[in-house]
N, C-alpha and C positions, 0 to 999 in steps of 0.2 A: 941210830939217830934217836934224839929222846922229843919226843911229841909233847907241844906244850898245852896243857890242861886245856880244858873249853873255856872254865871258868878266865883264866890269866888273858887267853885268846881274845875274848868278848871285852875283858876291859880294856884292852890295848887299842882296838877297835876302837872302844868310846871316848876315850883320849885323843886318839889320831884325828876324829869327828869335832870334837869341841875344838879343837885346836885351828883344822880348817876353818869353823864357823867363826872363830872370833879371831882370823886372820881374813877372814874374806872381803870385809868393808874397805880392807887397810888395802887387799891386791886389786881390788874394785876400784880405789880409789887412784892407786900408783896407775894402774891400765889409762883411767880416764887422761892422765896427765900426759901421758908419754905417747895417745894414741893422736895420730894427725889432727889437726883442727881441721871438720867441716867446712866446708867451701863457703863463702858468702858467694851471694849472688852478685853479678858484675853490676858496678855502679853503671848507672847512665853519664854519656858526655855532655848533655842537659844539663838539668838543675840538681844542686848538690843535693843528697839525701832519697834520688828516687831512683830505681833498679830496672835494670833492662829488661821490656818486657819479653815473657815465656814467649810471647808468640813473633817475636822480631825476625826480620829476615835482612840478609848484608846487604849492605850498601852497594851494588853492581859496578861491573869497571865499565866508564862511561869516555871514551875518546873524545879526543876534541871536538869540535861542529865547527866548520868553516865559520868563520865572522864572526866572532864572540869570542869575549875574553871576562875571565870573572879573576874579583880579587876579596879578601877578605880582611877585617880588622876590629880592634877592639875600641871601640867606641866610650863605653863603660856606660851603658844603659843597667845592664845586670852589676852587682858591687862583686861575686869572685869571677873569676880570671878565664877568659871565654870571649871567641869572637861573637860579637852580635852585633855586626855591621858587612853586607854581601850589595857590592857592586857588580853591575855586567854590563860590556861596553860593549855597542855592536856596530857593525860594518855600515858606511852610510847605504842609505836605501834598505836597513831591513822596516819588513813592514811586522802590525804587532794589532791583535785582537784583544779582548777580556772578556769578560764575565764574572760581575760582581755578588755581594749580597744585595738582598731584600729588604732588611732591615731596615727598621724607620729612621733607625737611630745611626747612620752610616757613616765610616771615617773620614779624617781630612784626607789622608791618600786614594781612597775611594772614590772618595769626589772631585777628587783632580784627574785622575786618569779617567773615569766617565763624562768628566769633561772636554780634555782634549783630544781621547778615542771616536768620543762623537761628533763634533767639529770637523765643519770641512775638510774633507783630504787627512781628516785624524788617523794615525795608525801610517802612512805613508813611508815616515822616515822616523822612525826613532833610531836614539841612538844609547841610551841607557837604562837600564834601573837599577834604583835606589833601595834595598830593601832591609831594615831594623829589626831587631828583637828586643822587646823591654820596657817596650811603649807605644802602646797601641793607636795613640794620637787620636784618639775617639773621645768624642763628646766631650768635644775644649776650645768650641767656638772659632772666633775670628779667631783668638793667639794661634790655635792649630791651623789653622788654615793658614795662615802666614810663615810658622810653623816648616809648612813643607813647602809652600813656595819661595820659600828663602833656600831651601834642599835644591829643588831643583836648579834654582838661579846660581849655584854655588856649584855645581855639579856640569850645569850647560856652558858655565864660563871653562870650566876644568878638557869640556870633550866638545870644545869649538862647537854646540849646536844651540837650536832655540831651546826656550825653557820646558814649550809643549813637547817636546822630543824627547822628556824623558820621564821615564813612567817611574812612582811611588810605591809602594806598600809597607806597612807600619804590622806589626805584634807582639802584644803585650797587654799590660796592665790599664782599663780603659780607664779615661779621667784624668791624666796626666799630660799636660804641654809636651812637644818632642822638644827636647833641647838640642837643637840645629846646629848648638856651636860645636857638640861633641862630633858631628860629623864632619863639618868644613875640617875642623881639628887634625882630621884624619885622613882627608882627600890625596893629600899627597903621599903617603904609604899608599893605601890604596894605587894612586897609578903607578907607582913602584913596581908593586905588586900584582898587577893584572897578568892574566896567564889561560892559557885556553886550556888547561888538566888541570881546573880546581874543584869541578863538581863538585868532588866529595866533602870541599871545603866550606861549599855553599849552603850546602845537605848540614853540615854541623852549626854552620850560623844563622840558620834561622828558626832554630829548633827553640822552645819556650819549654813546656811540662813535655815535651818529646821525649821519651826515654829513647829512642832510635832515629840516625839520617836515612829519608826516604830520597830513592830517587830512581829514575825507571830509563833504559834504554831501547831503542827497537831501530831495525830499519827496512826500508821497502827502497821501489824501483820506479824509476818515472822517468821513457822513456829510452832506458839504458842507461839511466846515470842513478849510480847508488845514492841515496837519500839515506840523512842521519834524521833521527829526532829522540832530544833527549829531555828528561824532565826529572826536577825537584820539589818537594813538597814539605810542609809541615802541618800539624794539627792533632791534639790528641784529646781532648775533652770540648766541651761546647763545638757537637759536632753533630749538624742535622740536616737531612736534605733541604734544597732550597739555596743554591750554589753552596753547598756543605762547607760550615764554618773551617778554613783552612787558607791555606795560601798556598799556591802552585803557580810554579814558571818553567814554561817546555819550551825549548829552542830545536827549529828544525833546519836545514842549512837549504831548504826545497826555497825555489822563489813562487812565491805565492800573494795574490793582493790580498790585503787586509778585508775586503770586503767578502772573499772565499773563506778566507782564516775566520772572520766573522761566523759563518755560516757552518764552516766544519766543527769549531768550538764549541756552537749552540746546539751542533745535531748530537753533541758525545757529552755531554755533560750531562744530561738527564738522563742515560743509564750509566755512569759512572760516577762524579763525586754528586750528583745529586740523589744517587742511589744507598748513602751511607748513612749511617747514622749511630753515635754514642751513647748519646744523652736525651737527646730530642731539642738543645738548643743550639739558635742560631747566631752568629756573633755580627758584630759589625763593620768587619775586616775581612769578610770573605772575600777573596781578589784569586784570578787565574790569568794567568796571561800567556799568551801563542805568541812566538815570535818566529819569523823568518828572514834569515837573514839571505838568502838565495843563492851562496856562495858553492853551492854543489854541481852547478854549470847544467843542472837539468832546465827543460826549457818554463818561461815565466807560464803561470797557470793565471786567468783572469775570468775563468767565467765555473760559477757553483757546478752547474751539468757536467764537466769535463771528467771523461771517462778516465783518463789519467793522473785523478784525483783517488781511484778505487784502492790500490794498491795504499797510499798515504792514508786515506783514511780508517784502513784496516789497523795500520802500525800504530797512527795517531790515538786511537779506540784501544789497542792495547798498552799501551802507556799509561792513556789518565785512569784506565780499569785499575794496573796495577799500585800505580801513586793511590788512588782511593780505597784500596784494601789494605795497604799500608797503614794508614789514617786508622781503619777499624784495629789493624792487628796492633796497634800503637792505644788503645783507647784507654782511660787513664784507669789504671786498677787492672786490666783484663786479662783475662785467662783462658777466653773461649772467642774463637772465631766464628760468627752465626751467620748463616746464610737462609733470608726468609725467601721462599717463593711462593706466589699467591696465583692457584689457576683457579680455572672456572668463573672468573668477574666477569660481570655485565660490561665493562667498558675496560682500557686500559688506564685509563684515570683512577676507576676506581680500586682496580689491583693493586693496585702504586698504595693505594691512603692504604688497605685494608693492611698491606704487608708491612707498611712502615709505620701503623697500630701493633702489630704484632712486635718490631723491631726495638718500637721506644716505651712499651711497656714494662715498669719496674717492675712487676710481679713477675712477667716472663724472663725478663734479664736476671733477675735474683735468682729462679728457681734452675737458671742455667747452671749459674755460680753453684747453685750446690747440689749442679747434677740429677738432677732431677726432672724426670718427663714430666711437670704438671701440664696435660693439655686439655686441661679445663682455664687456663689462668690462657690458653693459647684462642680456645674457644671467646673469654670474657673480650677479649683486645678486638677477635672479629666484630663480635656482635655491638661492644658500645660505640661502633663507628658510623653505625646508619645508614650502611652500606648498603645493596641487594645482597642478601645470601638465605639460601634457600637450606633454613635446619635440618631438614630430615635425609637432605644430602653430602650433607658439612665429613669432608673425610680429613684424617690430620695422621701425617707421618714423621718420625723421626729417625732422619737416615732412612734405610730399608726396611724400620721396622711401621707397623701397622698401628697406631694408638686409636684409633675413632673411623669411623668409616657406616656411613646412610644414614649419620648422624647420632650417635651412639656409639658406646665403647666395642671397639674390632673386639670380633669371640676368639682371636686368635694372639690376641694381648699375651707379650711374656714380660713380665716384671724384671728375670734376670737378666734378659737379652738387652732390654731397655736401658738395664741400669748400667751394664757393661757399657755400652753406645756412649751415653750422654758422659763417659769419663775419656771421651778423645778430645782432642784440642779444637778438635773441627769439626763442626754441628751443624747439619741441614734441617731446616723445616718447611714441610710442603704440606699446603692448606688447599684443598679444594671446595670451594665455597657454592658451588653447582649452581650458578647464577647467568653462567653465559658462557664465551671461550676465550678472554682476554686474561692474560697471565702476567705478571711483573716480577723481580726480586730487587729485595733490600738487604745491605750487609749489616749486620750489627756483631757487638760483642756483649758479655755478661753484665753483670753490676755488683762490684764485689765491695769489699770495707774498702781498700785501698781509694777509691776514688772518692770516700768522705776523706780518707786522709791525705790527699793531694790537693782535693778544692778546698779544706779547712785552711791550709794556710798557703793557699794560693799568694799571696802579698808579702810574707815574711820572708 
């Protein structure tokens, strides 16, 4: 065998070399072409151009509920193709609570159902709602207010009852007249259309900047007779405790008076949607409504005390919990699920402010987004609140790890463990502010670019 020189060897070599280098761009480039396209992220069924958020969870399978029937339709409030008009039509005699915003500045549908929810014998017999996306029907004066009582009137002729009978809710773009005629328009598909398994249909039409339908199922016992109760919800920015900017309707099949319903609504709402928070603002449309329509044959409940209320109001507390963490894990831009818990407060009043300082502080929301333990910026949120809290006892954790403790940075502080933590989807923080023994939590999310680029062009 003849052995080829070193010399001949080594150029062969450097030819073979040049050759790959100035073919590698060309197979680098043919690779890029041929190689699958990366996934986009799945659109949302919302508004065109914004992406489902990371932290969504499905839409649940929700049964019919005795008495109730929902339908849906396209009204054309939104200009592309998308239902955003949700009828529910309920059995005579069901009864129906709410709980509104606070805002000064409060809508035309808000002010009609706090008007005839409080009225004599209000909540006794409804028999519909009405509920829009696309227009918020806030701050439009008389024309709104007529507005929607042209809605109703158009609606109670359609389902043989009075006009008080049936309850409103509006969202969307505030400052715009509701155009009423796009609804009457519609009425008759709508009752075409009425159907007790449309939940999920409900859950899609009333979504605004929602990148996900919320909606929550549960059931309990009263009596021996199974109890449904189910609930849908929308809301994804301008979202703060204080009936948490949002809109929720839960239907339960329990007969229950409106004045109980009153009273179960008000006891659950202040550790659940008034427990959230996005943004720190509060909108003008915030509306929740309880309905029962009583159709489960369990026996009528008429007085708050009634022990066989416990069971319901356990289901009922897990519903609006889950609808209101929905809200957060929906919050516009979000990435991070936060859970503030505030112990050691002088009162539970003041656990509530301290935690929901910590919740709607930008600096702590940014520095979630970018992973990052500042709890100094966790410290700043406590203290400009004028709370009681006692510094030299101030302890602050994340997750299981230790950052601050007797007021001062933990000696047992690990930067890598920290920084692994704060890269899960789901973030606790717990503040001990050594001021007494009352404790609260607030849910919040991050605050990333996405939510300048969703409120920038909120309108277009």
């Amino acid at each position: 065998m003849t052995k080829t020189p070193n010399g001949r060897r080594g150029t062969g070599q450097k030819i073979e070399q040049a050759l790959e280098k100035a073919l590698d761009p060309l197979a680098t480039a043919l690779k890029r072409a041929t190689a699958p396209a990366p996934k986009a992220a799945p659109a949302s069924p919302g508004k065109p151009g914004l992406q489902i958020s990371p932290l969504a969870v499905p839409f649940p399978t929700i049964p019919p509920i005795g008495g109730v029937e929902i339908a849906t339709a396209r009204a054309g409030f939104y200009k592309h193709e998308r239902d955003d008009l949700v009828v529910f039509s309920f059995a005579r005699g069901t009864t129906c609570a709410g709980v509104f915003t606070r805002h000064k500045v409060g809508s035309a549908p808000v002010d009609w159902c706090k008007r005839h929810l409080d009225a004599e014998g209000g909540g006794g017999d409804v028999r519909a709602l009405v509920v829009n996306a696309g227009c918020a029907n806030a701050f439009t004066g008389k024309a709104g207010a007529d507005a929607a009582r042209r809605t109703a009137s158009e609606v109670a002729k359609r389902f043989s009852c009075r006009q008080r009978d049936v309850m409103l809710a509006s969202t969307g773009v505030i400052g715009v007249v509701l155009d009423d005629r796009k609804i009457a328009a519609r009425m008759q598909d709508v009752e075409a259309g009425l159907d007790a398994d449309n939940w999920a249909k409900a859950g899609l039409g009333i979504m605004t900047t929602d990148t996900f339908p919320k909606g929550s199922y549960a059931e309990c016992d009263i009596e021996g007779h199974k109890v449904r109760i189910a609930g849908i919800a929308k809301g994804s920015g301008m979202i703060a405790p204080d009936m948490a900017t949002m809109l929720a309707f839960i239907v339960t099949d329990a007969d229950i008076h409106q004045n109980v319903l009153r009273a179960m609504l008000g006891l659950h709402v202040r550790t659940t949607f008034n427990s959230v928070t996005v943004d720190g603002d509060t909108s003008t449309n915030d509306t929740c409504l309880l309905f029962a329509t009583g159709a489960s044959g369990a026996p009528r409940i008429g007085r708050v005390g009634d022990r066989r209320l416990k069971d319901f109001s356990r289901a009922l507390d897990q519903v609006m919990l889950d609808l209101a963490h929905q809200l957060v894990r929906d919050g516009e831009g979000a990435t991070k699920f936060v859970k503030v818990t505030v112990d050691g407060a002088a009162s539970p009043a003041s656990a509530r402010k301290l935690a929901k300082s910590i919740a709607d502080s930008p600096l702590v929301k940014t520095a979630i987004a970018g992973e990052d333990a500042n709890w100094g910026r966790v410290v700043m949120a406590v203290g400009k609140t004028e709370e009681p809290v006692d510094r030299d006892h101030l302890a602050i954790k994340f997750g299981p790890h230790q950052a601050a403790i007797e007021g001062a940075p933990s000696p047992h502080y690990d930067e890598a463990k920290m920084s692994a933590y704060m890269k899960n989807a789901e973030i606790d923080i717990t503040v001990d502010v050594g001021a007494g023994r009352a404790s609260a939590t607030v849910w919040t999310c991050d605050l990333t670019k996405r939510y300048i680029e969703i409120n920038g062009d909120y309108r277009s």
